[in-house]
C-alpha positions as CSV (number, residue, x, y, z in Angstrom):
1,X,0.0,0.0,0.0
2,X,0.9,3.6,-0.7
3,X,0.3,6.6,1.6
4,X,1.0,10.2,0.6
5,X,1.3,12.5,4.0
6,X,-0.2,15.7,4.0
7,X,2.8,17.6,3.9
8,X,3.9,15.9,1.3
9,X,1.1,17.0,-0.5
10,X,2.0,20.3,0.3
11,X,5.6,20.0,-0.6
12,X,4.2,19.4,-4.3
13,X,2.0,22.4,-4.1
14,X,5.4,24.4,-2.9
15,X,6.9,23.1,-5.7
16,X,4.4,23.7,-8.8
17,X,3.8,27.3,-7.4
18,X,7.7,28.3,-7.0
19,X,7.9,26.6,-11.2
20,X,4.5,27.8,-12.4
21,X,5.4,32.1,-11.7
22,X,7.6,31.0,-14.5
23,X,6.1,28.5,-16.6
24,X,3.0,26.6,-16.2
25,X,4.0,24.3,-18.4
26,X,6.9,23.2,-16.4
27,X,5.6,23.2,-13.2
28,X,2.9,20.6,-14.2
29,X,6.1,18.0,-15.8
30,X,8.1,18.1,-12.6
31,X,4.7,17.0,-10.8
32,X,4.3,14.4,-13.2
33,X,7.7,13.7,-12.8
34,X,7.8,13.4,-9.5
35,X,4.6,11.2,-9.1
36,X,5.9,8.7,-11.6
37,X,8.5,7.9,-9.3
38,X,6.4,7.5,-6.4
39,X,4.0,5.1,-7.8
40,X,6.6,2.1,-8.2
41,X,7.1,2.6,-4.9
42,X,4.1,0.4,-3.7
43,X,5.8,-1.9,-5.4
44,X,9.5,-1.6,-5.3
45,X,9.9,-0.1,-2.1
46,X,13.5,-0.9,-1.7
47,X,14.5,1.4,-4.5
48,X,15.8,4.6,-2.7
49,X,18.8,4.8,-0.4
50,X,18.6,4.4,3.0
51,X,18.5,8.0,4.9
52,X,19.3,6.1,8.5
53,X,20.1,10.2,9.9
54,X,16.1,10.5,9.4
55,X,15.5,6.7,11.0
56,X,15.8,3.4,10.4
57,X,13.2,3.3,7.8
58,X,13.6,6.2,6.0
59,X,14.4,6.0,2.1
60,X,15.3,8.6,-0.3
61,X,14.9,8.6,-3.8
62,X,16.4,11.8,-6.2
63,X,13.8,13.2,-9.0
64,X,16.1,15.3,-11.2
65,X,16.5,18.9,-8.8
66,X,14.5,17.2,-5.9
67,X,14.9,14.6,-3.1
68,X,11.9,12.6,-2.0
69,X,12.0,11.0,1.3
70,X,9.8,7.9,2.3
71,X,9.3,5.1,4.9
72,X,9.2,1.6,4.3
73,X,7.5,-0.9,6.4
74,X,6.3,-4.1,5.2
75,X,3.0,-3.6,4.5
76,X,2.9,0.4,3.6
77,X,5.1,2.8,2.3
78,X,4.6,6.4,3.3
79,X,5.5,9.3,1.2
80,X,7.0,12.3,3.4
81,X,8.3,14.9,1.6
82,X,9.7,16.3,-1.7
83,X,12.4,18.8,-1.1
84,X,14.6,20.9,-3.3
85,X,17.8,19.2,-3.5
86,X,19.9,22.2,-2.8
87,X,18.0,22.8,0.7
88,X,19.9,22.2,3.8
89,X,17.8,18.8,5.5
90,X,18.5,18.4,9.1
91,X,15.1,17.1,10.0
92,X,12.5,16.3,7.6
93,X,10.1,17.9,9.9
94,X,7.1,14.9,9.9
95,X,6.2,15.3,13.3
C-alpha cells in the first residue's frame, strides 16, 4: 500500500507554485515527474537509499533537482516529503 502524508502534499503544491510564476508548463512536468516515481514505490519499495540520519526506515529517492523521502514498512510505504535538493535537510520535519 501507498500513503501520501499531508505535507507531502503540500511540498508538491510548494513546488508547482515556485515553477508555475515562471512557466505553467513546467511546473505541471516536474509534478508528473515526481509522481511517476512514487507510484513504483508500492511496489518496489526498496529502491531509494537508506536516509538512517532521518530513522531506520527512511528512504530517499532523487527526482532530477529534488529529493523525495519515504518510509518503508512491510505492509505500507509512506510518502513524506519532496524537497529541493539544494536545501539544507536536518530534520525532515514529519512530526
Amino acid at each position: 500500500m501507498l500513503r501520501r502524508t499531508a505535507r507531502y502534499t503540500e511540498d508538491l503544491h510548494d513546488v508547482w507554485a515556485y515553477i508555475a510564476r515562471d512557466n505553467l508548463l513546467a511546473a505541471d512536468l516536474v509534478i508528473q515527474q515526481i509522481e511517476a516515481r512514487v507510484t513504483p514505490l508500492a511496489t518496489y519499495p526498496e529502491l531509494g537509499e537508506q536516509q538512517p540520519q532521518f530513522g531506520d526506515e527512511v528512504r530517499r529517492i532523487t527526482i532530477g533537482s529534488y529529493l523525495l523521502y519515504y518510509e518503508y514498512h512491510p505492509d505500507v510505504v509512506t510518502v513524506l516529503r519532496v524537497l529541493h535538493a539544494a536545501r539544507r535537510i536536518e530534520d525532515l520535519g514529519t512530526q
